[in-house]
DSSP file (Angstrom, degrees, kcal/mol; ACC not computed):
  #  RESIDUE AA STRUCTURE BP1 BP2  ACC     N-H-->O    O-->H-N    N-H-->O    O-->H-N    TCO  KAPPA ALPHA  PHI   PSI    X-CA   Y-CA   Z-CA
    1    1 A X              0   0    0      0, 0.0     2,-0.3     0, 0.0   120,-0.1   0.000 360.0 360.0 360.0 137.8  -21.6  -12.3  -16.8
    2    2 A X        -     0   0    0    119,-0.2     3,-0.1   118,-0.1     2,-0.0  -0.813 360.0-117.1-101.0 143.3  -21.2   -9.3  -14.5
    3    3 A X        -     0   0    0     -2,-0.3     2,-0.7     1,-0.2   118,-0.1   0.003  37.2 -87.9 -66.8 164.8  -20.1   -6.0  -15.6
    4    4 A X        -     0   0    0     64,-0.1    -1,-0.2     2,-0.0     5,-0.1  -0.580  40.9-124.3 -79.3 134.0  -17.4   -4.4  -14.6
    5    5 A X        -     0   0    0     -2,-0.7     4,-0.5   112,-0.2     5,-0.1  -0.435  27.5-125.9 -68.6 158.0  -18.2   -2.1  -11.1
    6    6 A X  S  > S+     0   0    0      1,-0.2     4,-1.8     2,-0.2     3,-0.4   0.720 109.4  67.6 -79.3 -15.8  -17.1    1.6  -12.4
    7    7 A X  T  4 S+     0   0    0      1,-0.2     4,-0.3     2,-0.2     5,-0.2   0.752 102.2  48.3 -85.7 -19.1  -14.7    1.5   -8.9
    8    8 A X  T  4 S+     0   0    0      2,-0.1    -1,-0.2     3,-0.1    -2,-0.2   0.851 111.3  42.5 -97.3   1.1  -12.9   -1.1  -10.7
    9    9 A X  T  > S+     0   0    0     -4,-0.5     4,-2.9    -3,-0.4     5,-0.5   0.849 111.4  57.2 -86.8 -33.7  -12.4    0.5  -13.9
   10   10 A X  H  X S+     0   0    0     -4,-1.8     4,-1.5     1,-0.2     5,-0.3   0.896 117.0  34.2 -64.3 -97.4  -11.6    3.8  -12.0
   11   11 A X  H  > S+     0   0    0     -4,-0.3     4,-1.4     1,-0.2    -1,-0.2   0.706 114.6  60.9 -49.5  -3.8   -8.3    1.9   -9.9
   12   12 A X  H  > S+     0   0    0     -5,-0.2     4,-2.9     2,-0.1    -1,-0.2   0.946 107.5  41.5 -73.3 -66.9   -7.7   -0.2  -12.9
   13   13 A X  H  X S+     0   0    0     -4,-2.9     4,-4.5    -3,-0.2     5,-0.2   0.921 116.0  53.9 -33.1 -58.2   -6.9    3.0  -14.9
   14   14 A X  H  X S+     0   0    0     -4,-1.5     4,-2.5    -5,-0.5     5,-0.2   0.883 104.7  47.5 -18.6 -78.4   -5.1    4.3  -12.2
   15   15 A X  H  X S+     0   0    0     -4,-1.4     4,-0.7    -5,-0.3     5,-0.2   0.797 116.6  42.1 -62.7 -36.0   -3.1    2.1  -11.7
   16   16 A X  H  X S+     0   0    0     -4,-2.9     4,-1.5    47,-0.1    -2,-0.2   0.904 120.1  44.7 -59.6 -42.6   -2.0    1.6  -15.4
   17   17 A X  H  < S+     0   0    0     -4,-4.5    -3,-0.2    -5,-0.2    -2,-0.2   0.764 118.7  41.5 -75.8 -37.3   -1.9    5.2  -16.0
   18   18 A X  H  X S+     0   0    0     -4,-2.5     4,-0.7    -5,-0.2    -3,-0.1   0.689 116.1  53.1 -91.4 -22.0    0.1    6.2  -12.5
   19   19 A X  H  X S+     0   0    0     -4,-0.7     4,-3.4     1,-0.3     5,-0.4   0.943 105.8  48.1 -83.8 -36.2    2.3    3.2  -12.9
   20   20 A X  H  < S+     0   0    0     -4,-1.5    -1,-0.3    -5,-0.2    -2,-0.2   0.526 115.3  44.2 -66.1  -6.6    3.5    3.8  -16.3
   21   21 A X  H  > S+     0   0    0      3,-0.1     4,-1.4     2,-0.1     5,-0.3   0.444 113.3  51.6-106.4 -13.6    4.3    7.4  -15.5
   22   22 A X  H  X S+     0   0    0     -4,-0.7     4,-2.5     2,-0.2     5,-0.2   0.989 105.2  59.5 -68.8 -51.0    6.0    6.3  -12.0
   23   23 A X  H  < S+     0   0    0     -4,-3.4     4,-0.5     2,-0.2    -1,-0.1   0.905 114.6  33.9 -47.1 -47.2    8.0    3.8  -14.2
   24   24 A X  H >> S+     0   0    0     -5,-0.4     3,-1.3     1,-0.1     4,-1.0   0.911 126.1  40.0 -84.1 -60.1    9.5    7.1  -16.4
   25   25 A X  H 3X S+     0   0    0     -4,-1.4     4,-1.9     1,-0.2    -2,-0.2   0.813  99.5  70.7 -56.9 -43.2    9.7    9.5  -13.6
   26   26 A X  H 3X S+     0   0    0     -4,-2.5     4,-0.9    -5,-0.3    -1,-0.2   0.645 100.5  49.5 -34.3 -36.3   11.1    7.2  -10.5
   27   27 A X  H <4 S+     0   0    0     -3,-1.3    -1,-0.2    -4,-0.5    -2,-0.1   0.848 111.2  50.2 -86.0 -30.0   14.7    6.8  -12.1
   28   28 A X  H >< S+     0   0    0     -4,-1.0     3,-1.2     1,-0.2    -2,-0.3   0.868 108.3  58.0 -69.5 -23.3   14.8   11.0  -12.7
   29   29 A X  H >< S+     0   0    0     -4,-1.9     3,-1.5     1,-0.3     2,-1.2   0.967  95.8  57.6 -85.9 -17.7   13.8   11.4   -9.0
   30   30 A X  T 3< S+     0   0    0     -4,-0.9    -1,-0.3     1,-0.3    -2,-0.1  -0.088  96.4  62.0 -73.4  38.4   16.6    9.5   -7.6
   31   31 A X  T <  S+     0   0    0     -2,-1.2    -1,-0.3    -3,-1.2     2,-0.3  -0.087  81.3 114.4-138.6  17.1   19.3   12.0   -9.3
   32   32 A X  S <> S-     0   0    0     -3,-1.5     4,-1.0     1,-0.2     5,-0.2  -0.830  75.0-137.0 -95.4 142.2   17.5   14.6   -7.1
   33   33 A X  H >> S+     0   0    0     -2,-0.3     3,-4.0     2,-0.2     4,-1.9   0.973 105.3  42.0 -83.9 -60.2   20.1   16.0   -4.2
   34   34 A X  H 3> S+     0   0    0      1,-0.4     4,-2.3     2,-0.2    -1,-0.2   0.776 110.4  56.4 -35.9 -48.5   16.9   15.6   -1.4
   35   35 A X  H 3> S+     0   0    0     -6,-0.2     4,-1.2     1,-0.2    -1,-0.4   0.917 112.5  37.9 -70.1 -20.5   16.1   12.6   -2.7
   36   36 A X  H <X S+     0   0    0     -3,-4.0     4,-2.7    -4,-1.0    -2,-0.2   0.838 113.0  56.1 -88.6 -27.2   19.7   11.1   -2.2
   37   37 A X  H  X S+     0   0    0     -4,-1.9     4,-0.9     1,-0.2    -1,-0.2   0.889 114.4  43.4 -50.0 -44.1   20.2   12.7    1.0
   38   38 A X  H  < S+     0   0    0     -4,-2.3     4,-0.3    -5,-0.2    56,-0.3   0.698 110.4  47.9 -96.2  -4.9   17.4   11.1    1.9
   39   39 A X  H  < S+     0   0    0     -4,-1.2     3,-0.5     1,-0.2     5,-0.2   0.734  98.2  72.8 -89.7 -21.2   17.7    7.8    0.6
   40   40 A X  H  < S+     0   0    0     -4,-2.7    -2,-0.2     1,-0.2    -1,-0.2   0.749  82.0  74.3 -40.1 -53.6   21.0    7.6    2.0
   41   41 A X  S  < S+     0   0    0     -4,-0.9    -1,-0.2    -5,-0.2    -2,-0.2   0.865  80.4  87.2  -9.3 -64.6   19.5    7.3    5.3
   42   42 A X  S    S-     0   0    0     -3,-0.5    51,-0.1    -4,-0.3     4,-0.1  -0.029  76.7-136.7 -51.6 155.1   18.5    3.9    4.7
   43   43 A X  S    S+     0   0    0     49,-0.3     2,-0.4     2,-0.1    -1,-0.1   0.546  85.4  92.8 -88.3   0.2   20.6    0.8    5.4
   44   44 A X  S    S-     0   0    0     48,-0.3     2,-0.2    -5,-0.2    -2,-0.0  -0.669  92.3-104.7 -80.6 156.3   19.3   -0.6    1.7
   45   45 A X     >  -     0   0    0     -2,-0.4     4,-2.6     1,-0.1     5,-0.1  -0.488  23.4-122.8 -52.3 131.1   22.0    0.4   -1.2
   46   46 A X  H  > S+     0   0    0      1,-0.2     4,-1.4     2,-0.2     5,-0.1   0.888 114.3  59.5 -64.0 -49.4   20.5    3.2   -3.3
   47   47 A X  H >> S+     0   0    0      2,-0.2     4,-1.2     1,-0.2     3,-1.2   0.963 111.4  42.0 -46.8 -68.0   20.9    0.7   -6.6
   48   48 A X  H >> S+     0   0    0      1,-0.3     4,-3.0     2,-0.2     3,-1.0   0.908 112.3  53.5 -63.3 -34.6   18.4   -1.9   -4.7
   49   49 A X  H 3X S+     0   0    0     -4,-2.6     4,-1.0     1,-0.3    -1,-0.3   0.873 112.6  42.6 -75.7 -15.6   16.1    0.7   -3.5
   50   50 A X  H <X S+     0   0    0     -4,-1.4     4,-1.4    -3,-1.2    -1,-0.3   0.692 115.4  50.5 -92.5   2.3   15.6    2.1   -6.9
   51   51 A X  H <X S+     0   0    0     -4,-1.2     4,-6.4    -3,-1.0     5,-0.2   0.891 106.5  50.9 -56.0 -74.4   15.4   -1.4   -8.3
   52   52 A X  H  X S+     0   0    0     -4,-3.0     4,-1.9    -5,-0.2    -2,-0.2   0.862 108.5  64.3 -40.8 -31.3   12.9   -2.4   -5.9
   53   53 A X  H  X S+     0   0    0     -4,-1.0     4,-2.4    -5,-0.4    -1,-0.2   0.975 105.6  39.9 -47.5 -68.7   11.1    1.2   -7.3
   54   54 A X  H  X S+     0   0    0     -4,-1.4     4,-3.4     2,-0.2    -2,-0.2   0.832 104.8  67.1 -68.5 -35.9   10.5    0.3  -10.4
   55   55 A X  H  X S+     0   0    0     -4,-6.4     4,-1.4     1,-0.2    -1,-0.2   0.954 107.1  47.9 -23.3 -65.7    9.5   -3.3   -9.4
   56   56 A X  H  X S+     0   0    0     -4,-1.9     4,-2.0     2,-0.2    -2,-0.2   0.813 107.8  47.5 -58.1 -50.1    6.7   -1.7   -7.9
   57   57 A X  H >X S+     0   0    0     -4,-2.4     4,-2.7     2,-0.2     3,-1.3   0.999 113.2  53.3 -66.3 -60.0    5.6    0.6  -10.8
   58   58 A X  H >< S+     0   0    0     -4,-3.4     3,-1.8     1,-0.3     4,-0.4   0.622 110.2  45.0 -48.6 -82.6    5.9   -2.5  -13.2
   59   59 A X  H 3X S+     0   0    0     -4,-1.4     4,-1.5     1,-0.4    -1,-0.3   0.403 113.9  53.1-124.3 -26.6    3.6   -4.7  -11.0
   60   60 A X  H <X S+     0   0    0     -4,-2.0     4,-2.2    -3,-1.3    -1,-0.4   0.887 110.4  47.7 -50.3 -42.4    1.1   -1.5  -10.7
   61   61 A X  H <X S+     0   0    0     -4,-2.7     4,-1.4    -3,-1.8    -2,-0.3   0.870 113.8  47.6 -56.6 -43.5    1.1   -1.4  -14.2
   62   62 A X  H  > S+     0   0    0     -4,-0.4     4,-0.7    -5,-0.3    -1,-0.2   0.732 114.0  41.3 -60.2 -59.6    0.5   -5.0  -14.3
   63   63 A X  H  < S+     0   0    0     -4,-1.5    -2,-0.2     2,-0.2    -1,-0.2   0.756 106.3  68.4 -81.9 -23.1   -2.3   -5.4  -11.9
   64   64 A X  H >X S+     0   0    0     -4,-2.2     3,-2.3     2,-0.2     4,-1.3   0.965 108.3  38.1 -50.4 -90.3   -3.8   -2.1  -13.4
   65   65 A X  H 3X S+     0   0    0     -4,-1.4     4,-0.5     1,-0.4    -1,-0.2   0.662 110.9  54.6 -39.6 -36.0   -4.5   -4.1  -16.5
   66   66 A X  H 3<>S+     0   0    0     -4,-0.7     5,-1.2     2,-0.2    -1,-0.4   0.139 105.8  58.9 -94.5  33.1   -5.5   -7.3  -15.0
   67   67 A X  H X45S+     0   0    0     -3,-2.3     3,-3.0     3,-0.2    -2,-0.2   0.545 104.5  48.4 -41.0 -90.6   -8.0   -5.1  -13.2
   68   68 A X  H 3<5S+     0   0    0     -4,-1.3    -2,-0.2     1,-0.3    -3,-0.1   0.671 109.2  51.5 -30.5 -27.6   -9.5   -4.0  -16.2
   69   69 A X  T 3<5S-     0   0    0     -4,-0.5    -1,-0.3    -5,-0.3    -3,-0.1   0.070 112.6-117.4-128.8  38.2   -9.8   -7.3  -17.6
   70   70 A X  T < 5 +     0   0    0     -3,-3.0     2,-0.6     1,-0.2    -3,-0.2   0.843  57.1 164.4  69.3  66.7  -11.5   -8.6  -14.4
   71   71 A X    >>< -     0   0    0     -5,-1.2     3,-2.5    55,-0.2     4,-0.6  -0.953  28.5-156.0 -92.8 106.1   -8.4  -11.0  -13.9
   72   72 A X  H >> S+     0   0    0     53,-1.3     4,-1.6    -2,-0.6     3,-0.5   0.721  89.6  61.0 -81.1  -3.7   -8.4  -12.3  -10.3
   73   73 A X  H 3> S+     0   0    0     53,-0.3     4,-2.1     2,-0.2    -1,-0.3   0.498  96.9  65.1 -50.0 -18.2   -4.7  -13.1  -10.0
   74   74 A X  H <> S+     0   0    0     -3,-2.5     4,-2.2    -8,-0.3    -1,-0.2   0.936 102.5  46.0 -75.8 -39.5   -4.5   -9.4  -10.6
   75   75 A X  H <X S+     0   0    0     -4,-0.6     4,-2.6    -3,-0.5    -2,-0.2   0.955 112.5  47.4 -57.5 -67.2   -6.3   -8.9   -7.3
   76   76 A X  H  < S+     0   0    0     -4,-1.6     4,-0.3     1,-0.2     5,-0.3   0.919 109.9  53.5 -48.8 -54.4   -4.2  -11.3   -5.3
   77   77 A X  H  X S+     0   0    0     -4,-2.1     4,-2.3     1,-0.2     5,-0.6   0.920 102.0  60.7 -50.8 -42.9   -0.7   -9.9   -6.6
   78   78 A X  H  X>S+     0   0    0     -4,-2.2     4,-2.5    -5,-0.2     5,-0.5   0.987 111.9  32.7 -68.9 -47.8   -1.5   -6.7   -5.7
   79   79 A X  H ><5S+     0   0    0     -4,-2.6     3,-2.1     1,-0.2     4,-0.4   0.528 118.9  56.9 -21.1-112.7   -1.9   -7.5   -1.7
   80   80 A X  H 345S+     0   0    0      1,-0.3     4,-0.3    -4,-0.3    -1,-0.2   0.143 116.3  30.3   0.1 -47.5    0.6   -9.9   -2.0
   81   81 A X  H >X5S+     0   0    0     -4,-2.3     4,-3.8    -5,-0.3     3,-0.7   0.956 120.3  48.2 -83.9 -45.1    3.2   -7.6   -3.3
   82   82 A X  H <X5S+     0   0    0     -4,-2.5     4,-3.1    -3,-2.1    -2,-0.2   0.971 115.5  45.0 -72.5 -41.4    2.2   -4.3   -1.8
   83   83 A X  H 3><S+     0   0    0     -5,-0.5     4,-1.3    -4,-0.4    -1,-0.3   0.817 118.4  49.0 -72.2  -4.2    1.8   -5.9    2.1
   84   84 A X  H <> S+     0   0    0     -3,-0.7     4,-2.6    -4,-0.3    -2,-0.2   0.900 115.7  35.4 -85.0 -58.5    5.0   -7.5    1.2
   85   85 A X  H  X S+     0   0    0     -4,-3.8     4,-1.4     1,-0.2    -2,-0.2   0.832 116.2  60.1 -75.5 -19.5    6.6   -4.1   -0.1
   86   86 A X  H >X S+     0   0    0     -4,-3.1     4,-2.5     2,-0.2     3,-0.5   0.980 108.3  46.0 -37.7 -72.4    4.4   -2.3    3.1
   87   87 A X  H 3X S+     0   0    0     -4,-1.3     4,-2.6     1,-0.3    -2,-0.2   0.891 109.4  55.1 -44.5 -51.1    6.5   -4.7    5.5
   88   88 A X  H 3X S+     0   0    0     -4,-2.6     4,-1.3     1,-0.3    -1,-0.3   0.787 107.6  51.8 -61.2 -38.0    9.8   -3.9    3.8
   89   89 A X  H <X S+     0   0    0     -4,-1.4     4,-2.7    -3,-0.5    -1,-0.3   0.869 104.7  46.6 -44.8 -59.0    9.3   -0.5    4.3
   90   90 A X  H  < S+     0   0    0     -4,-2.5    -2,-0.2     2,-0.2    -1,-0.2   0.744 115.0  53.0 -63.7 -26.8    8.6   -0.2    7.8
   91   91 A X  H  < S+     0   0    0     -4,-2.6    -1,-0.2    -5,-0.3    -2,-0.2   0.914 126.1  18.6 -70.0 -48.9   11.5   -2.3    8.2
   92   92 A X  H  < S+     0   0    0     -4,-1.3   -49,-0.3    -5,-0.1   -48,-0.3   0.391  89.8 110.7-106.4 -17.0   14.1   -0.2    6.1
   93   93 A X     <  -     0   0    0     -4,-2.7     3,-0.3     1,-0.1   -54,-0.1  -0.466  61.7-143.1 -76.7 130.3   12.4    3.5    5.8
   94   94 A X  S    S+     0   0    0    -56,-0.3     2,-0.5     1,-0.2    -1,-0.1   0.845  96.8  36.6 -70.8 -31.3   14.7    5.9    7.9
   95   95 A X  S >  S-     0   0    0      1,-0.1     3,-2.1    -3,-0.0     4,-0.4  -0.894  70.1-170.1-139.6 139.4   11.5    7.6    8.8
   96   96 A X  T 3  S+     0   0    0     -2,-0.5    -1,-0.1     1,-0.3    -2,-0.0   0.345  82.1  73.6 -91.6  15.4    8.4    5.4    9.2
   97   97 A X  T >  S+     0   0    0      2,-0.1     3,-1.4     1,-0.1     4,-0.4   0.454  93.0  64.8 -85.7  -5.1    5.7    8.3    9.4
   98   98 A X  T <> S+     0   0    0     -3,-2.1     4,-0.8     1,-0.2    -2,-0.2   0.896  95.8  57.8 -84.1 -28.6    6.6    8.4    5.4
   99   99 A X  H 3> S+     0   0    0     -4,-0.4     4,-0.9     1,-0.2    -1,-0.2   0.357  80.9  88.3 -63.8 -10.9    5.2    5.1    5.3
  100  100 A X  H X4 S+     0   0    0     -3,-1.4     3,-3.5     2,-0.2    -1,-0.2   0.968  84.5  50.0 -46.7 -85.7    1.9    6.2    6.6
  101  101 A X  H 3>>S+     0   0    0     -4,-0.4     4,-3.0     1,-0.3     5,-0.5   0.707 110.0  55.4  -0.8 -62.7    0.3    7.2    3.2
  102  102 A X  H 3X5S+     0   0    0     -4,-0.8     4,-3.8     1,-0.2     3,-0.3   0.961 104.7  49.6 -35.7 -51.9    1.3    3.8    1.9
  103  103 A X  H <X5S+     0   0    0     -3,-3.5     4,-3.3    -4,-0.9     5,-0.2   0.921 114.2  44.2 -63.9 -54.2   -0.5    2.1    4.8
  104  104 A X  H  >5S+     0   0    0      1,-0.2     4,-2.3     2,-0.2    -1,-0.3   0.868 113.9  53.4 -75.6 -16.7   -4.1    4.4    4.0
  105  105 A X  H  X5S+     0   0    0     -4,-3.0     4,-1.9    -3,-0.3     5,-0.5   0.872 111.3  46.9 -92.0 -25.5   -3.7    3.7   -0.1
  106  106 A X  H  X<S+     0   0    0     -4,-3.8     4,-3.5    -5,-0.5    -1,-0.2   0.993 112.7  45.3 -61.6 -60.8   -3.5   -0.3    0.6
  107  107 A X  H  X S+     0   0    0     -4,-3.3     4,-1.3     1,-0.2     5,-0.2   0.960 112.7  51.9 -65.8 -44.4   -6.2   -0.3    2.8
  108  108 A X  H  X S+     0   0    0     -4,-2.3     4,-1.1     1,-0.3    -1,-0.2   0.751 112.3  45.1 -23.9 -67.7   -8.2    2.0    0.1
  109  109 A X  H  X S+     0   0    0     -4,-1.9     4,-2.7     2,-0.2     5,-0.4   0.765 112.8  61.3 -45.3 -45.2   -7.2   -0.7   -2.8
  110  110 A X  H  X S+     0   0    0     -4,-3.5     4,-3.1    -5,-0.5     3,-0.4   0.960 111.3  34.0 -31.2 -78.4   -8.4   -3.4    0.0
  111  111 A X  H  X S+     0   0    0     -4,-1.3     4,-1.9     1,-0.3    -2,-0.2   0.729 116.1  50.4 -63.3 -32.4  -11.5   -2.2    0.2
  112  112 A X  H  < S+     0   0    0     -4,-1.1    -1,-0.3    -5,-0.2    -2,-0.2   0.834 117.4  46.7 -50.2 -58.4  -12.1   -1.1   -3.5
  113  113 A X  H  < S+     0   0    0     -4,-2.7     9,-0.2    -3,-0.4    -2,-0.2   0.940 120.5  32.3 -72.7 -52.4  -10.9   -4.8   -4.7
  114  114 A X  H  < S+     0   0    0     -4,-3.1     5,-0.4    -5,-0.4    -2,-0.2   0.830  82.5 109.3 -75.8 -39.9  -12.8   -6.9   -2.2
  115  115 A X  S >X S-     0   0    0     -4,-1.9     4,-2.3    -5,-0.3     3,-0.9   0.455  86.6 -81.1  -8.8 156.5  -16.1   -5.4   -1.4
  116  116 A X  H 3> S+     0   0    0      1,-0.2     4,-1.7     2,-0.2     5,-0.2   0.905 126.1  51.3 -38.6 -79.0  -19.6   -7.2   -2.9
  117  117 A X  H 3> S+     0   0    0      1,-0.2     4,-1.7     2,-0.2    -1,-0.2   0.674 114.0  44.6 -52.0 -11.7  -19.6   -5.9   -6.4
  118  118 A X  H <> S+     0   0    0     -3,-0.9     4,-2.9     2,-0.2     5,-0.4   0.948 104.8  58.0 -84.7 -54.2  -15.8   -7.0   -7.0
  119  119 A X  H  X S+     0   0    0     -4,-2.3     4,-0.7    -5,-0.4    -1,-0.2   0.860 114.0  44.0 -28.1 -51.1  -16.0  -10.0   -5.7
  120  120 A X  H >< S+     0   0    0     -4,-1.7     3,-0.8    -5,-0.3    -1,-0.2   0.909 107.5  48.4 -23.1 -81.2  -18.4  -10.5   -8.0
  121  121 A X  H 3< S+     0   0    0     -4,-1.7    -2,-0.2     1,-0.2    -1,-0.2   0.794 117.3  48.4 -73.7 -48.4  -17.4   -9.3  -10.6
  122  122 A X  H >< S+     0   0    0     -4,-2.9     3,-0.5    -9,-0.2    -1,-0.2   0.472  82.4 114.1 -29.9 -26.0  -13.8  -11.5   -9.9
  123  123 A X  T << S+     0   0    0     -3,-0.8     3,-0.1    -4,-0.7    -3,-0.0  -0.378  81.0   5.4 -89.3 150.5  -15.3  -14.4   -9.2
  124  124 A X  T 3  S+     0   0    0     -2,-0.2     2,-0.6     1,-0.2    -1,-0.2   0.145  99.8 110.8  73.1 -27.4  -14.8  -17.4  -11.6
  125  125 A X    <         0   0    0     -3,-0.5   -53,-1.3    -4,-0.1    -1,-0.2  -0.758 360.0 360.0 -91.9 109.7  -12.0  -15.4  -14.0
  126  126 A X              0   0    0     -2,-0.6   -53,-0.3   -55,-0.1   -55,-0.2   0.204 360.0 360.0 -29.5 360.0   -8.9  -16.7  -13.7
C-alpha cells in the first residue's frame, strides 16, 4: 500500500477546510451591495448563481475528504465538476478576466492530483 504523498494531504485539507468555510460565508457575501451590483450583471438569476455557489463549496468539501481517504472518484469529480463549472463561467461571468484565477487553481489541482506519486497513490481505490 502507498502512503499518502504530503501534496495530497495538503489539497485534501484545503479543500475540506476552505469549502466548509465558503459553504458559511458564500450566502453572507451575496447580501453585499458590490456583490449584487455585480452579480446583477450576469444573465443567470441571483437565486441560481448562489445555488450553483454552494454546489461548489459542497462538492469541494466532498472531494477534500475523498482526497484524504485516497478515494479516486474523488479525483475524477473534482475535474469533472470544476471544468464543467470553468465552462459555465466563461459563458455567464459579465467579466471573464475574473475567471482567470479559476482557470490557474484548476490547472494547479490538475497537476497536484495526477502527477506520479498520486497516481499512485490513487490507483486501485475505488
Amino acid at each position: 500500500m502507498v502512503s499518502r504523498p504530503t501534496s495530497i494531504t495538503v489539497v485534501g485539507w484545503l479543500a475540506t477546510v476552505l469549502g466548509t468555510f465558503s459553504l458559511v460565508t458564500v450566502p453572507f457575501t451575496f447580501l453585499l451591495t458590490g456583490t449584487q451590483r455585480f452579480a446583477e450583471l450576469s444573465p443567470v438569476p441571483i437565486e441560481l448563481q448562489l445555488a450553483t455557489s454552494l454546489l461548489g463549496c459542497l462538492v469541494t468539501v466532498i472531494c477534500g475528504v475523498a482526497f484524504l481517504k485516497g478515494k479516486d472518484w474523488g479525483r475524477v469529480l473534482y475535474l469533472g465538476f470544476f471544468t464543467a463549472s470553468l465552462a459555465y463561467s466563461l459563458i455567464t461571468a459579465p467579466v471573464k478576466a475574473a475567471v482567470i484565477p479559476s482557470v490557474a487553481i484548476l490547472g494547479g489541482m490538475i497537476f497536484v492530483l495526477y502527477r506520479k506519486p498520486a497516481r499512485l497513490f490513487f490507483k486501485g481505490r475505488p
